[in-house]
Backbone as CSV, one residue per row, in Angstrom:
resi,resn,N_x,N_y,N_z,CA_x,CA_y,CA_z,C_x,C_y,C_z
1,UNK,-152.385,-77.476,49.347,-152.692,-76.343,48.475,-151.467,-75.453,48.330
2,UNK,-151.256,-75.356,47.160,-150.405,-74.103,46.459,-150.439,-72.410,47.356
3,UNK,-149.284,-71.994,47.845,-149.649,-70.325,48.453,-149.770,-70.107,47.230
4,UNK,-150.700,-68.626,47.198,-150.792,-67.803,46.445,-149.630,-66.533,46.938
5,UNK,-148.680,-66.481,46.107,-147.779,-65.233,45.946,-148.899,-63.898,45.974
6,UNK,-148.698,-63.169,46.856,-148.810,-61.747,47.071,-148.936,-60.531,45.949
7,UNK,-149.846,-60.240,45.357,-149.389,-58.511,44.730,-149.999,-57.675,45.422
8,UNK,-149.137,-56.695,46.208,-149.739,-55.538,46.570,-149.651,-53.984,46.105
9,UNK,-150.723,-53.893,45.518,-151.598,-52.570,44.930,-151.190,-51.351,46.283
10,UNK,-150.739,-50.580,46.103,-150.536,-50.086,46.804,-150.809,-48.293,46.483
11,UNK,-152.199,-48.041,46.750,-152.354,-46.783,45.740,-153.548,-45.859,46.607
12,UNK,-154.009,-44.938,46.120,-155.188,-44.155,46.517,-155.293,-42.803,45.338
13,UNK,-156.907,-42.428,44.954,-156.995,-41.227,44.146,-156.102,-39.946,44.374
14,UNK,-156.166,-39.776,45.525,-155.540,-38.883,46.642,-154.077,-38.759,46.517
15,UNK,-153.473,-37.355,46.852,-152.306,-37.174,46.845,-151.843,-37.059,48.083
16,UNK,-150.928,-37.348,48.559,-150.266,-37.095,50.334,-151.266,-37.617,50.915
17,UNK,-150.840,-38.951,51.055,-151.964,-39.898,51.788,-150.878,-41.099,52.297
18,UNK,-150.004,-40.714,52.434,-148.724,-41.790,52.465,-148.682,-43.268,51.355
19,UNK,-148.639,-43.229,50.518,-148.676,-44.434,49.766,-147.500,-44.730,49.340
20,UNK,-146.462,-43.785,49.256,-145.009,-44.244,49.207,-144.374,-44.879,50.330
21,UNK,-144.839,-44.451,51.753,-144.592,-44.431,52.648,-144.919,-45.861,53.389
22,UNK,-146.543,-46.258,52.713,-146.563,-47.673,53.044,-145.530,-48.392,52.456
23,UNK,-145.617,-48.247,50.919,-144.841,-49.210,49.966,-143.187,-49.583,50.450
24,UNK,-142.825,-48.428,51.137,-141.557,-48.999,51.446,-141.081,-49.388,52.802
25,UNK,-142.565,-49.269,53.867,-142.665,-50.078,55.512,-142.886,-51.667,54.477
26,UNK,-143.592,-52.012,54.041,-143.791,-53.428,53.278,-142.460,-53.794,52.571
27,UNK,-142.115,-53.473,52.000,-140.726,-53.635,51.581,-139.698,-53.708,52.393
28,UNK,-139.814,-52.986,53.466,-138.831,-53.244,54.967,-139.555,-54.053,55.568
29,UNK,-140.497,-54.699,55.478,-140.948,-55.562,56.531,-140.876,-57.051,55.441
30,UNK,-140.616,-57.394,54.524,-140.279,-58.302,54.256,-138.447,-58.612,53.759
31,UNK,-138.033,-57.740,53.434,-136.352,-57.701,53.899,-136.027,-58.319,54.638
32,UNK,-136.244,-57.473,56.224,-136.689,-58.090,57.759,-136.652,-59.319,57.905
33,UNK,-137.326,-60.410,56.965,-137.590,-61.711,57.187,-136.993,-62.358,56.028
34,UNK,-136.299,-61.685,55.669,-134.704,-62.486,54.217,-135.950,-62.763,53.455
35,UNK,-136.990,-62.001,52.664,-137.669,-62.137,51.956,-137.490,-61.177,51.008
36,UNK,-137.234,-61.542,49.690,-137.143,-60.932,48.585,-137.964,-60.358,47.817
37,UNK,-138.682,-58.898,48.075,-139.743,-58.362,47.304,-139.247,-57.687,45.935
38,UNK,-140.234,-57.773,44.890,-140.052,-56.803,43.834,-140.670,-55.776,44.014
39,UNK,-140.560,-54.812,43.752,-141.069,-53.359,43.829,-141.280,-52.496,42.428
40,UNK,-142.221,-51.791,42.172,-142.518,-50.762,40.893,-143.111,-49.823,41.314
41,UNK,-142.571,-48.555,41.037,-142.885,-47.111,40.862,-143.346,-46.525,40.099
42,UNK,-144.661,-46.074,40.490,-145.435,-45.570,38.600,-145.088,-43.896,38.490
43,UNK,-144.690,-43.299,39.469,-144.372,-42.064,39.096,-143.042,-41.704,38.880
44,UNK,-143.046,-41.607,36.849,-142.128,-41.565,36.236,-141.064,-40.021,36.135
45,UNK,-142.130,-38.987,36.576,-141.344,-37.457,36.997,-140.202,-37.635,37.788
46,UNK,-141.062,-37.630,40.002,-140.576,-37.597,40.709,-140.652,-38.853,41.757
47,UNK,-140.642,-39.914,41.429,-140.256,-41.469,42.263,-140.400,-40.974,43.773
48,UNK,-140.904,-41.452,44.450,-140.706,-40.862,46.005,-140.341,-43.034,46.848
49,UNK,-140.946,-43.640,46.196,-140.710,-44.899,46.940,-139.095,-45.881,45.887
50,UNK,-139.237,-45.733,44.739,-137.696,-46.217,44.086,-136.603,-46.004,44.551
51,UNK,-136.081,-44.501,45.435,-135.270,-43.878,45.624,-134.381,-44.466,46.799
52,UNK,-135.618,-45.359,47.809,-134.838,-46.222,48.671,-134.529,-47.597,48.629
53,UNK,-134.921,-48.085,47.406,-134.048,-49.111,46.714,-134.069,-48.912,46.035
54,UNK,-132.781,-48.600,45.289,-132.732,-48.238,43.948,-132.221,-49.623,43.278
55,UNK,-131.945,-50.663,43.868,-131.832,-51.565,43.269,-132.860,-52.839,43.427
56,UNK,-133.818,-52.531,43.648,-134.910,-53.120,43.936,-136.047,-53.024,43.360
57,UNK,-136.578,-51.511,43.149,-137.523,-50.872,42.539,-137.417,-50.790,41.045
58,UNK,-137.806,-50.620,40.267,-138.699,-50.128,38.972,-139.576,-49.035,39.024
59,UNK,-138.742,-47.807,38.191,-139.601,-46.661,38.440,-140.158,-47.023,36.966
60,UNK,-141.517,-46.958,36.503,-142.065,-47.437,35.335,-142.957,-46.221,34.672
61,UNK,-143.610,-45.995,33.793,-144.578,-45.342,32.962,-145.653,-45.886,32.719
62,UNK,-147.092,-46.052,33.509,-148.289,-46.914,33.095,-148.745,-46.564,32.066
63,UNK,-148.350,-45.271,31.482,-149.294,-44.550,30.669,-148.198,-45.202,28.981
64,UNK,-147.596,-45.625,29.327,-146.797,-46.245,27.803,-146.749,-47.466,28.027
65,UNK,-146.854,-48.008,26.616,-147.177,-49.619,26.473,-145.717,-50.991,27.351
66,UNK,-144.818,-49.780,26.805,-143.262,-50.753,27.188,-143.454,-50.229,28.682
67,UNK,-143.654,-50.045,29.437,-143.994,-49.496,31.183,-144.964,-50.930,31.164
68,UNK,-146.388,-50.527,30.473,-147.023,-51.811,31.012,-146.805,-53.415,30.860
69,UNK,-145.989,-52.800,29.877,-145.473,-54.910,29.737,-144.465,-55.137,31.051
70,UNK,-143.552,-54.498,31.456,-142.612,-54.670,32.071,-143.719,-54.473,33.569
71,UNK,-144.437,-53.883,33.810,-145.055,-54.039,34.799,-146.017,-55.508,35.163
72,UNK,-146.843,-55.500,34.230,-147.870,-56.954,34.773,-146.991,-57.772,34.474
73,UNK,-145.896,-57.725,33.218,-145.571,-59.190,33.198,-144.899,-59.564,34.462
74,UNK,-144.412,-58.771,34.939,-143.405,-58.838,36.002,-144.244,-59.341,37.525
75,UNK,-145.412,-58.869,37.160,-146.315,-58.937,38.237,-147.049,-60.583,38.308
76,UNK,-146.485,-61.017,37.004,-147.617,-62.393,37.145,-146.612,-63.557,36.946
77,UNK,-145.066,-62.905,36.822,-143.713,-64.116,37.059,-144.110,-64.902,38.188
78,UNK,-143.637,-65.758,37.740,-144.183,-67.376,38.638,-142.491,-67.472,39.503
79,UNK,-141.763,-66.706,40.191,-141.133,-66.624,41.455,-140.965,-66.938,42.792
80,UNK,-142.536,-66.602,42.700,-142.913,-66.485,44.228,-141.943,-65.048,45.439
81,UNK,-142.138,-64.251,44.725,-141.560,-63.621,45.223,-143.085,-62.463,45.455
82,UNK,-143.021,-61.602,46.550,-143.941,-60.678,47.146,-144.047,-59.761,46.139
83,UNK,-144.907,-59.295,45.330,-144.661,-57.689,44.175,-145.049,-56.558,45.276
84,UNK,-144.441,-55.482,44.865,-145.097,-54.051,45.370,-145.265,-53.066,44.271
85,UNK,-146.304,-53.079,44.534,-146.511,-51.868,43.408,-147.094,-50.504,43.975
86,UNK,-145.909,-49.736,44.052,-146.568,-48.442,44.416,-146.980,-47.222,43.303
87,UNK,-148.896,-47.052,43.246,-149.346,-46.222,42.693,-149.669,-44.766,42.260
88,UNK,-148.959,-43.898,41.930,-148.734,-42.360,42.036,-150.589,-42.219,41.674
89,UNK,-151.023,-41.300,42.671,-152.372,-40.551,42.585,-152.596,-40.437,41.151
90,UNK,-151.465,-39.672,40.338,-151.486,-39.422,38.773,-151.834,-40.546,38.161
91,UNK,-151.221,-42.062,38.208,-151.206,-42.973,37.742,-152.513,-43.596,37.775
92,UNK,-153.375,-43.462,39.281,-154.207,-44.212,39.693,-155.204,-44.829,38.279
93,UNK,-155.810,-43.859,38.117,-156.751,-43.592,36.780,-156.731,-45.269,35.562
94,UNK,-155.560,-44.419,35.090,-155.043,-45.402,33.638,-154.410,-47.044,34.277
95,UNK,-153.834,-46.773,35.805,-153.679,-47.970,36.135,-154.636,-48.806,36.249
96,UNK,-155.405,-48.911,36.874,-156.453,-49.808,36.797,-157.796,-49.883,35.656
97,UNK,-157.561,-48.738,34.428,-158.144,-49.022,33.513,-157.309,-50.198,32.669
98,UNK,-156.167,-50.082,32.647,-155.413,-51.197,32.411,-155.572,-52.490,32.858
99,UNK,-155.716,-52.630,33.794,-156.314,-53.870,34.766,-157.385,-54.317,34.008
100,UNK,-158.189,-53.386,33.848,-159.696,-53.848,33.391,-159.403,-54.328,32.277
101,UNK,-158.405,-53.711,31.722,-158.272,-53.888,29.794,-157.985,-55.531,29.566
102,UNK,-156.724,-55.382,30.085,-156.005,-56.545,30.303,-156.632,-58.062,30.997
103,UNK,-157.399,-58.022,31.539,-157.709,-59.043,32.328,-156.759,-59.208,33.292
104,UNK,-156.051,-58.440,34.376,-155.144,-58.830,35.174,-155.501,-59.706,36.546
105,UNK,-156.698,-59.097,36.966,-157.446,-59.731,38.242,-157.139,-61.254,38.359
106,UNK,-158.359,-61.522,36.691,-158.577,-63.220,36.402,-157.540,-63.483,36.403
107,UNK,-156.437,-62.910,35.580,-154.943,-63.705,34.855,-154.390,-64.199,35.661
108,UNK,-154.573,-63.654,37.238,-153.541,-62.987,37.957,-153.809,-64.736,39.237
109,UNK,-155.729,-64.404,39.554,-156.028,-65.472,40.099,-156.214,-67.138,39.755
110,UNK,-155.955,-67.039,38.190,-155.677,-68.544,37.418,-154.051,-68.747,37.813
111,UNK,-153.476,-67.803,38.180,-151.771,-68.129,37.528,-151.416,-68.489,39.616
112,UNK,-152.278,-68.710,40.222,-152.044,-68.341,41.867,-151.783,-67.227,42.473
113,UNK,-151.733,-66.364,41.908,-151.085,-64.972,42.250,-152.308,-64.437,42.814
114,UNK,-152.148,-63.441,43.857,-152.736,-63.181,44.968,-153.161,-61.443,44.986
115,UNK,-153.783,-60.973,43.782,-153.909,-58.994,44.375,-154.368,-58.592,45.890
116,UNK,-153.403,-57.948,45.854,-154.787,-56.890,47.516,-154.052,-56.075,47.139
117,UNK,-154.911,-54.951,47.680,-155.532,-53.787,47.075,-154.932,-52.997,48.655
118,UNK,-154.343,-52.274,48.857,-153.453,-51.601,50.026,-154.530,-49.846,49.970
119,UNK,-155.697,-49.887,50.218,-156.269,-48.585,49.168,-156.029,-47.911,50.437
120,UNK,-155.309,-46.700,50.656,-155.197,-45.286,51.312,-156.462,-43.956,51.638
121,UNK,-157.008,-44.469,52.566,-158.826,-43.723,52.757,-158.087,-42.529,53.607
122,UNK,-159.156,-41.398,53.112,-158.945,-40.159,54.038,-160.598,-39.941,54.311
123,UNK,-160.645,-38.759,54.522,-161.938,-37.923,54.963,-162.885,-37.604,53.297
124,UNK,-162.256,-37.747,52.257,-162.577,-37.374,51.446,-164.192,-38.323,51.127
125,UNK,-165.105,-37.278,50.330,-165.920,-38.150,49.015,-165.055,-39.304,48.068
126,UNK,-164.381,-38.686,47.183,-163.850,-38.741,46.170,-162.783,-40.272,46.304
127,UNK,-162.263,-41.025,47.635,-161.358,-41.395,48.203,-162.477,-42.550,48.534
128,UNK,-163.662,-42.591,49.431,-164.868,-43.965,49.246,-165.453,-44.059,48.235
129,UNK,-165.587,-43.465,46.962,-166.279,-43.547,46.109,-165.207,-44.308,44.929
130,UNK,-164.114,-43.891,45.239,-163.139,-45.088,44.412,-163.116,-46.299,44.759
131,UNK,-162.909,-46.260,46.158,-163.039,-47.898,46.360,-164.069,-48.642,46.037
132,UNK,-165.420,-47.876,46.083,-166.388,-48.961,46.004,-166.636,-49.148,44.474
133,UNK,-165.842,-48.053,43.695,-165.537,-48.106,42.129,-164.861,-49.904,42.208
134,UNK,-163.757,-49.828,42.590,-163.008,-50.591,42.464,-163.894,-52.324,43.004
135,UNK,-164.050,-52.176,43.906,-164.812,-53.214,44.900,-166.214,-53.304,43.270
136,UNK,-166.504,-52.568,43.111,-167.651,-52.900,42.245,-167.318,-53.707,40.673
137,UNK,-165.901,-53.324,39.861,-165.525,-53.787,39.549,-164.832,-55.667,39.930
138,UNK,-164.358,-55.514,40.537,-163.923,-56.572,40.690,-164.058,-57.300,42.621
139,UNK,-165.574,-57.606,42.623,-165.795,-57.565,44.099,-164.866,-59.187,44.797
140,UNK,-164.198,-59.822,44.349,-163.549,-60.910,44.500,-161.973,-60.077,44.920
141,UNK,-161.716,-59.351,44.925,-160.387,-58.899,45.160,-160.196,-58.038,46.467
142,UNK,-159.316,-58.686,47.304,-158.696,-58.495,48.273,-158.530,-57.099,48.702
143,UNK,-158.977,-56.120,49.524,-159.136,-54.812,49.615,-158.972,-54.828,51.616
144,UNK,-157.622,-54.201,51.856,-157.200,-53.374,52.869,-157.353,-51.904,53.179
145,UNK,-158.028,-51.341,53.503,-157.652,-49.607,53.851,-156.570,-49.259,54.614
146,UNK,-155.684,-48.586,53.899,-154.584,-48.156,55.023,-154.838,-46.896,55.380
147,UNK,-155.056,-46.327,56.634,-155.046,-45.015,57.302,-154.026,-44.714,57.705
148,UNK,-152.974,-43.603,56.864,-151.815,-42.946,57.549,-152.167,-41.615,58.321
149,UNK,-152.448,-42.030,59.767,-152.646,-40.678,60.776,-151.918,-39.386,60.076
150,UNK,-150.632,-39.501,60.071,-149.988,-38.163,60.323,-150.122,-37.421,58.296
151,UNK,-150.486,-38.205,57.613,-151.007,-37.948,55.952,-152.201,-37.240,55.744
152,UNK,-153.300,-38.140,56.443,-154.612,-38.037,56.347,-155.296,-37.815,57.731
153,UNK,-154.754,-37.060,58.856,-155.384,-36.866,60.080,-156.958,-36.720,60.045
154,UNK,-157.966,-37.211,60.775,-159.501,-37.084,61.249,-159.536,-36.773,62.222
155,UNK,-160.764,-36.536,62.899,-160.949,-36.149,64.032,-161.845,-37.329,64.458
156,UNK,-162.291,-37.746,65.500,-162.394,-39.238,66.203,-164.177,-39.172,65.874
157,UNK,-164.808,-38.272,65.602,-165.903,-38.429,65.127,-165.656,-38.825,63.412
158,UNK,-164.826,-38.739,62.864,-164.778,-39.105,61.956,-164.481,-40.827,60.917
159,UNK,-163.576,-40.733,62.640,-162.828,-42.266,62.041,-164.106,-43.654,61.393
160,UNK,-165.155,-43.217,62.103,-165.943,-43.864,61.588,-166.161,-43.997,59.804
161,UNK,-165.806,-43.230,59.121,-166.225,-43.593,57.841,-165.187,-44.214,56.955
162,UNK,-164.434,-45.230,57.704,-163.720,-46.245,57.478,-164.716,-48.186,57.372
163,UNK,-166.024,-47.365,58.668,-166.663,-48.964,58.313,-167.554,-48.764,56.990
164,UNK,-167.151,-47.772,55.897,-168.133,-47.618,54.736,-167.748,-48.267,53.420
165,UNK,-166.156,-48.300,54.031,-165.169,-48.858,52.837,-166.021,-50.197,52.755
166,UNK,-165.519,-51.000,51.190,-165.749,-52.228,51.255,-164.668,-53.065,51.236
167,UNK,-164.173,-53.172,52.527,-162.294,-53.903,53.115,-162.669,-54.641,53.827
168,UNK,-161.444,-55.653,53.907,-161.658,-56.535,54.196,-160.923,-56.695,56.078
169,UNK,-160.534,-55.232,56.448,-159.550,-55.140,57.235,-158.873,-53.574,57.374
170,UNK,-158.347,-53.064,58.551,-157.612,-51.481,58.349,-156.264,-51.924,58.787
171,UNK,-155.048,-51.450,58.189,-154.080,-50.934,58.741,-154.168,-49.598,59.274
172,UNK,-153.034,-49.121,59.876,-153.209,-47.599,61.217,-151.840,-47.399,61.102
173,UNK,-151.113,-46.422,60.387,-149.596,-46.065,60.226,-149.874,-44.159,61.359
174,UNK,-149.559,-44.878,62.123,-149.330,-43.559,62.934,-148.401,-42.218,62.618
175,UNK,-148.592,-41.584,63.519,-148.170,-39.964,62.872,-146.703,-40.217,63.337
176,UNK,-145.787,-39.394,63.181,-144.332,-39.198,63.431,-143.749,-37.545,64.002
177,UNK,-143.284,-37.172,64.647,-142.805,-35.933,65.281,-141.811,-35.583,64.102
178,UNK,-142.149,-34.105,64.014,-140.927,-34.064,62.540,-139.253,-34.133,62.630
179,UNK,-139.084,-34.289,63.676,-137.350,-34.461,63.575,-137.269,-35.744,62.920
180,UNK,-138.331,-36.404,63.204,-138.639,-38.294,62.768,-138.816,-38.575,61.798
181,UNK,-139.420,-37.903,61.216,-139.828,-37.651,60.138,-138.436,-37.592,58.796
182,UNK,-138.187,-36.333,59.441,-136.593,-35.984,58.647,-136.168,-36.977,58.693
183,UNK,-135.642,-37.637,59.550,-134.637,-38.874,59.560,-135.589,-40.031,58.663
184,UNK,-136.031,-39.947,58.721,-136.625,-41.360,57.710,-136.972,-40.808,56.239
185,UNK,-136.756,-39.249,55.889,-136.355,-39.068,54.792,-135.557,-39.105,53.854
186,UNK,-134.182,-39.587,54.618,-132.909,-39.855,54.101,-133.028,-41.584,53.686
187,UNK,-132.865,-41.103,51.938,-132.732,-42.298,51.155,-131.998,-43.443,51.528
188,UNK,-131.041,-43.220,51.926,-129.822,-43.768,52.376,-130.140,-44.787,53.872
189,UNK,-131.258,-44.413,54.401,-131.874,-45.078,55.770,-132.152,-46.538,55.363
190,UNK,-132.111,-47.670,55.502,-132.524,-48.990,55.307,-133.121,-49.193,56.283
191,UNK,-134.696,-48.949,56.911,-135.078,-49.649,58.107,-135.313,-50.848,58.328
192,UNK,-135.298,-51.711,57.375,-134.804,-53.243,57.644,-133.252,-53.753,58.584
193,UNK,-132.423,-52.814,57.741,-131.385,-52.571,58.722,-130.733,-52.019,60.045
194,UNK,-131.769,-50.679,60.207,-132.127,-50.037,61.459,-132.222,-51.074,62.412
195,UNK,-133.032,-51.344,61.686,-133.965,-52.752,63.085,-133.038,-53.824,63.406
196,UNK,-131.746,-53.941,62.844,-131.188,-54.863,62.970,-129.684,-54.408,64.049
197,UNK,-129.440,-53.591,63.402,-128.181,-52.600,63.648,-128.551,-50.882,63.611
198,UNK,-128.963,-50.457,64.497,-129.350,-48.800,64.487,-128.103,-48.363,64.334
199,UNK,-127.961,-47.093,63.584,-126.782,-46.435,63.430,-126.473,-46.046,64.559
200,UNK,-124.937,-45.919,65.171,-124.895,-45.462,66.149,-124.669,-43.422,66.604
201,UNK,-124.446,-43.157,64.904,-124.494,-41.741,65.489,-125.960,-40.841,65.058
202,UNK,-126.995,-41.602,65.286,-128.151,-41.067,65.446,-128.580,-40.794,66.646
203,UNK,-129.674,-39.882,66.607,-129.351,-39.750,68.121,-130.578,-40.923,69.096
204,UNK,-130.486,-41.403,69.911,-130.910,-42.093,70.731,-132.483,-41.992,71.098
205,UNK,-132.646,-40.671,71.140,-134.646,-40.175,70.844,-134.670,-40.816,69.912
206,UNK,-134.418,-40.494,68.782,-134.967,-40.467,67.522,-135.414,-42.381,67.790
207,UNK,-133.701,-42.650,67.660,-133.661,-44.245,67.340,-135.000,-44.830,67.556
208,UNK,-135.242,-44.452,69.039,-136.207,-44.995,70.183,-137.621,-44.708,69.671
209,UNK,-137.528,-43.518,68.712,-139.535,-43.348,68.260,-139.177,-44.189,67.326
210,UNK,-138.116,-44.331,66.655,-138.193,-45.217,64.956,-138.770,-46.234,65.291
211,UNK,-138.239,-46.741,66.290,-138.624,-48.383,66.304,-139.837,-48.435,67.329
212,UNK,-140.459,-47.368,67.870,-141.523,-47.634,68.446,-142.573,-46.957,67.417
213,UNK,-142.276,-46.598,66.559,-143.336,-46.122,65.204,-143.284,-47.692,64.391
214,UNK,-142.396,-48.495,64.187,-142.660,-49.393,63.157,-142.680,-50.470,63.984
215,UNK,-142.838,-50.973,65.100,-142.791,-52.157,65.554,-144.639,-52.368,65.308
216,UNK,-145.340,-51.765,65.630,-147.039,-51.698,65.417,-147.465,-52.061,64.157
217,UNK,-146.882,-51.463,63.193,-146.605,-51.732,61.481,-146.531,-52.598,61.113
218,UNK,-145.279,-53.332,61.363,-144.785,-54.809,61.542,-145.578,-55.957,61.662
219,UNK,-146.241,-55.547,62.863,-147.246,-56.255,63.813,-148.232,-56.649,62.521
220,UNK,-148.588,-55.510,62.106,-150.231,-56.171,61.471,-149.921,-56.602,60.121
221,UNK,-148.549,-55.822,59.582,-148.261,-56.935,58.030,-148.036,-58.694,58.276
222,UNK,-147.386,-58.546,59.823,-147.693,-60.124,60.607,-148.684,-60.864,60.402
223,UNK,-149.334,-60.067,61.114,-151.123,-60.784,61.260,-151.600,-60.822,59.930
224,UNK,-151.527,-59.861,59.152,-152.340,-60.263,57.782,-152.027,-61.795,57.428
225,UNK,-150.608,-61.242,57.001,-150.081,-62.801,56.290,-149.956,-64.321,56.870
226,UNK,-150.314,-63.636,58.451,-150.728,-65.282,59.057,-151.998,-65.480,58.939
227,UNK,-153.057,-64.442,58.542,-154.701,-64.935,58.621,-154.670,-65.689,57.060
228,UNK,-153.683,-64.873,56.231,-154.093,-65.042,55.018,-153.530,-66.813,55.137
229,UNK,-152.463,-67.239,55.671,-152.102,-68.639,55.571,-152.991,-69.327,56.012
230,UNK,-153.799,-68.760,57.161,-154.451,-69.887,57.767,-155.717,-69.889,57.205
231,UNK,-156.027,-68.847,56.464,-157.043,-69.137,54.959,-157.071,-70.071,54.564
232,UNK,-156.016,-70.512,53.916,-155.432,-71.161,52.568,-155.372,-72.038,53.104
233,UNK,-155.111,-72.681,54.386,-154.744,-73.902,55.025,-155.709,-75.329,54.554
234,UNK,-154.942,-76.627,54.419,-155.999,-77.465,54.494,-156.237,-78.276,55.334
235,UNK,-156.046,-77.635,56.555,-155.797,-78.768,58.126,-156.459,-77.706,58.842
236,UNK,-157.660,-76.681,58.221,-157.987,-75.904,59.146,-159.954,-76.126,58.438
C-alpha cells in the first residue's frame, strides 16, 4: 500500500492558543529527520509562523481566490512531501468554508493525501463546539487536539473536557518560563538546529529547558506517525 502524504490543519477558533507555535515544533520536528515540509501562513497582516522560515513558508490570503489556488493546489501536489498549514483564528471561518466549497477532504483522500486536523482546545464553549462542527462535517477526517499548557492553562478539574472532543488522540505542549520563552522568540532560532548544535553563547539554563521542553513534543509527533504507519501497514 501507497503512504498517504500528511496535511496538517493546524488551526483553532480561538486566538492565543499556540497554533503558530505548534506549526513551527512540526516543522522542526521534521527538518530534524532531513524531511522536507511545506508550510502556509494564512495570516496575511501579521505572519507569526512564516517568519521562521522565511524560505519555507507561504504567507497566503484565504479570503482571495489567487491565495486559495496557491494554497490547496499546493496542498494536493503529488511530492510527498509533509504540508503545514498554519490557520490564523481570523482565517479559521472562510478556511474551511472553502474546504467545504471545494471538495478538498474527498479530493484530497482520492489523490492519497492524508488531512489531520491539529485542532487547539481550550476551556472555551465556542472551541468544542467547532470541532464537533467540523467532526460533523466531515466525520472521516483525522482530528488531534493539541493542548498548549502555557496558551490555554486549566485547572486539573478541568482537563477533563478534552474527552468531549471528537479526536482521535491529545498532544500536551507544555508551558515555558519566560526567559524561554524570549529566546524561542527570536526568528533567527532554528530549533532543528539547536538540537543539533546549541549555540554556544546562550546561556546553559536556558539551552537545558529548550531541549527538555521539546524532547516530549518530539516524542509524540514520533508516535503519531509510527501508529499512523502501522495503520497503513499490510503485514499487520
Amino acid at each position: 500500500m501507497k503512504r498517504r502524504a500528511n496535511v496538517f490543519i493546524v488551526c483553532s477558533p480561538s486566538a492565543r492558543v499556540g497554533v503558530s507555535t505548534t506549526a513551527r515544533l512540526l516543522t522542526d520536528y521534521y527538518l530534524l529527520t532531513n524531511t522536507e515540509p511545506a508550510g502556509y501562513d494564512t495570516d496575511p497582516h501579521e505572519p507569526r509562523y512564516a517568519p521562521y522560515f522565511p524560505d519555507r513558508v507561504r504567507v497566503l490570503d484565504v479570503s482571495d481566490i489567487r491565495g486559495q489556488i496557491v494554497l490547496f493546489d499546493g496542498l494536493l501536489a503529488d511530492d510527498n512531501r509533509p504540508k503545514i498549514v498554519d490557520v490564523w483564528h481570523r482565517s479559521f471561518p472562510r478556511f474551511f468554508e472553502t474546504v467545504q466549497d471545494i471538495g478538498f477532504i474527498e479530493e484530497a483522500l482520492r489523490r492519497d493525501v492524508e488531512p489531520v486536523v491539529l485542532y487547539h482546545a481550550d476551556g472555551g464553549r465556542a472551541s468544542l463546539e467547532g470541532a464537533w462542527a467540523l467532526h460533523e462535517h466531515w466525520p472521516e477526517l483525522t482530528m488531534m487536539i493539541v493542548h498548549n499548557e502555557g496558551a490555554s492553562p486549566l485547572e486539573p478539574e478541568e482537563i477533563e473536557i478534552f474527552h468531549r472532543y471528537p479526536a482521535q488522540g491529545r498532544f500536551v505542549i507544555a508551558p515555558l518560563p519566560a526567559p524561554v520563552v524570549r529566546a524561542l522568540s527570536d526568528t533567527t532560532l532554528s530549533l532543528s538546529e539547536f538540537l543539533r548544535s546549541p549555540p554556544v553563547d546562550m546561556s546553559i539554563v536556558v539551552r537545558a529547558a529548550i531541549k527538555a521542553w521539546i524532547a516530549p513534543i518530539f516524542a509524540q509527533f514520533q508516535s503519531f506517525e509510527l501508529r499512523r504507519q502501522l495503520e497503513s501497514s499490510n503485514y499487520l
